[in-house]
N, C-alpha and C positions, 0 to 999 in steps of 0.2 A: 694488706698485700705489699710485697716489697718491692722495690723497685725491680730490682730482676726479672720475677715475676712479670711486670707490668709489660718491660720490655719481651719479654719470650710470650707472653700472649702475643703482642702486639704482632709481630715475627710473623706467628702462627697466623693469627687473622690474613694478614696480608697475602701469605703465601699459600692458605687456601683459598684466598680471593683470585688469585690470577691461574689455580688448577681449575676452579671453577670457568675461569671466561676458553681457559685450554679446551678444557671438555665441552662448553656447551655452546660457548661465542661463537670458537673459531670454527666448529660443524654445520651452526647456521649460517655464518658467512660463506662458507664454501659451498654450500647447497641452493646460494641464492640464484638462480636462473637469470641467463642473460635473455628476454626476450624480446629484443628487437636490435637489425643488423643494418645500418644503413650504409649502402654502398654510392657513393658521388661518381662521377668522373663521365667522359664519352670517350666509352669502349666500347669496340664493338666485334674485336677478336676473342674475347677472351670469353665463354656461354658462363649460364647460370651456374648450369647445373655443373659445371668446374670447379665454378667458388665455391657452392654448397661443400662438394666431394674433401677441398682441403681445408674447409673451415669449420668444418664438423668434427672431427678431435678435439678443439680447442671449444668450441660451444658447448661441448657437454661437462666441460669442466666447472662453468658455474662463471659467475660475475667476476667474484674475487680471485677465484683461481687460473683464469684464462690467462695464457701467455703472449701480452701483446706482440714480443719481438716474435714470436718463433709464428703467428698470425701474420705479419709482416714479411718475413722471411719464407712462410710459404707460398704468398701471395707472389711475391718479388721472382719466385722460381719458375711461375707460368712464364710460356712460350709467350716472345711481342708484349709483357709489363715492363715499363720502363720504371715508373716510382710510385710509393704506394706509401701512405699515412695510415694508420691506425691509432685510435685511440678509445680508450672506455671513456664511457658518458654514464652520470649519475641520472637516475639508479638502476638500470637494466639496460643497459645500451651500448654497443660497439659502432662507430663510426668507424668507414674504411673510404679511403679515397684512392681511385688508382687514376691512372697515367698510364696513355701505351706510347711503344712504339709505333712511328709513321714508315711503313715497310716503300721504297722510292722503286725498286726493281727486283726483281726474281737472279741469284742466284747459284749457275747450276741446277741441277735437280730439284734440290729439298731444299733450299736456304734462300735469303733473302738478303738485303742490305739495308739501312735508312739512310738518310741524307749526309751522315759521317762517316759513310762506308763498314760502320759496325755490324758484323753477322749475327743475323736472327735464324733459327732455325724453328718455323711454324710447326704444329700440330698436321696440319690439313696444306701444301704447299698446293692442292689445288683451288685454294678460294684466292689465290693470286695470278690467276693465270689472266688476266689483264694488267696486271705491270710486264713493261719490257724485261728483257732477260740479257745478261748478262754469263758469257761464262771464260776463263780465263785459268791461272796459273793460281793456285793454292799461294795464299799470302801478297796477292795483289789489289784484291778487292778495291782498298782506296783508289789506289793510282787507276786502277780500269774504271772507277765510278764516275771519275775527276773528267777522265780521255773520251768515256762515254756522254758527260754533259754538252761536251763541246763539239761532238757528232750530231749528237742531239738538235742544239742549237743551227747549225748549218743546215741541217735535213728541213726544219721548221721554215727553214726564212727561202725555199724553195718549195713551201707548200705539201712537203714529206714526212711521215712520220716512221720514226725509228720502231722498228719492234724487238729486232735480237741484235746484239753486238758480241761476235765472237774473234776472241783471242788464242790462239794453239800456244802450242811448247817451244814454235817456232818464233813467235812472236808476231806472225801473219795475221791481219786482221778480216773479218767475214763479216758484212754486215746484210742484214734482212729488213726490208721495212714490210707496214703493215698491208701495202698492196700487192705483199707475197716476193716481189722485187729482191732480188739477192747480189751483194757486190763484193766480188774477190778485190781486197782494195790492197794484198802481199803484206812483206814487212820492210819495207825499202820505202820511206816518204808516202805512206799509206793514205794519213791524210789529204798531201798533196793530188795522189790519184784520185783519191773524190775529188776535191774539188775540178780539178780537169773535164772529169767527165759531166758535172753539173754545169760547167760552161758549155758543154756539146750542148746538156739535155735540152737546153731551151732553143734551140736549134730547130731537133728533133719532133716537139710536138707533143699533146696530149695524147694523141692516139697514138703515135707509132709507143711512146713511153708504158702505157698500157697495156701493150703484146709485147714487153720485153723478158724474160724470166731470168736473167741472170745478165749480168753485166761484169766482165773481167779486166780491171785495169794494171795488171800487172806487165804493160807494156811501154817500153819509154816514150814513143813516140803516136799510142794509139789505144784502143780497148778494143776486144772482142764481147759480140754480142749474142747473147742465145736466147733464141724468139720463142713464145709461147707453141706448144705443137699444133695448135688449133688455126696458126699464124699461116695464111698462105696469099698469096700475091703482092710479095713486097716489094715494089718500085724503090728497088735499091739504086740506081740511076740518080731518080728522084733526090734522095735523102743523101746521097754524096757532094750532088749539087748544091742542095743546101748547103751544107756543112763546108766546102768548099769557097761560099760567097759568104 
């Protein structure tokens, strides 16, 4: 046999060695099932049956043929996932590690914020309805998150807890605490009218605080007060004199 020969056999073997691994390799490799999905992380927004929903495209592809990133990328797309790990595991196995987002306040309506003022827009805005709310001026969010801590703070170190902090077009600010309490506090030294009024409050008392429903300190030199309807014999006499001495 001539060289030639030897080499055009040679050729020949090899290159039907690699149409065979084409045809029969790479069909069993693509057919190998991934059968176990372990998800890590403490999440507790994001349901099962979510992950199943956009992780089942990709499982039925097979071991070999699953697409880590676009697995990552679907995940990454849920409503409240902040970062997520994927990776295959020898020989049947997907590991997925997710991260959520910590949602700090509600909002608006449907939206949310976490602690860097970045907007989350949940699936379900009612499994938040025990965070405070928050609503304001499209593209303020941070700055109102920042104004709201430090409301926050002040209401606390008077034994109050803030529920809603609202901000209009006008820049007047409304705050609600959680004992229903509502304070027109304007847009003229806003903060400063609370505090004003928080020097009266300890004046005033637990009780009379109590039967208050609204408190307006949009006054230079004073606040109006609107008592609960249920409120009747107020020794207003009384409470001036206090305030007074």
């Amino acid at each position: 046999m001539s060289r030639f020969s030897v080499i055009l056999m040679t050729a020949l073997l090899i290159s039907g060695g690699w149409w065979a691994w084409q045809q029969f390799g790479a069909g069993a490799l693509s057919s190998k099932p991934i059968r176990y999905v372990k998800i890590e992380g403490a999440f507790q927004y994001t349901s099962k049956d979510r992950l199943k929903e956009v992780l089942a495209p990709q499982m039925k592809q097979g071991y070999y043929q699953a697409d880590m990133n676009a697995i990552h990328q679907a995940i990454k797309a849920l409503p409240l996932v902040d970062k997520v790990d994927v990776k295959r595991v020898w020989p049947d196995a997907v590991h997925i590690k997710i991260t959520e987002q910590k949602p700090v306040v509600r909002w608006g309506k449907s939206a949310l914020l976490n602690k860097q003022g970045d907007l989350l827009v949940p699936d379900n805005i009612d499994e938040f309805k025990n965070l405070p709310l928050i609503t304001g001026p499209d593209g303020q969010e941070k700055k109102l998150l920042e104004i709201m801590k430090g409301v926050y703070i002040v209401l606390k170190d008077k034994s109050m807890q803030l529920a809603e902090f609202h901000v209009n077009e006008r820049r007047a600010w409304r705050i609600k605490l959680a004992s229903g309490m509502e304070m027109q506090l304007g847009r003229k030294a806003p903060l400063e009218n609370m505090q004003r009024f928080l020097k009266t409050m300890d004046l005033l008392g637990e009780e009379q605080l109590a039967q208050i429903a609204s408190v307006d300190t949009r006054y230079p030199n004073g606040f109006a007060v609107t008592w609960k309807p249920e409120v009747t014999n107020i020794d207003w006499k009384a409470i001036v004199e206090k305030i007074k001495t």
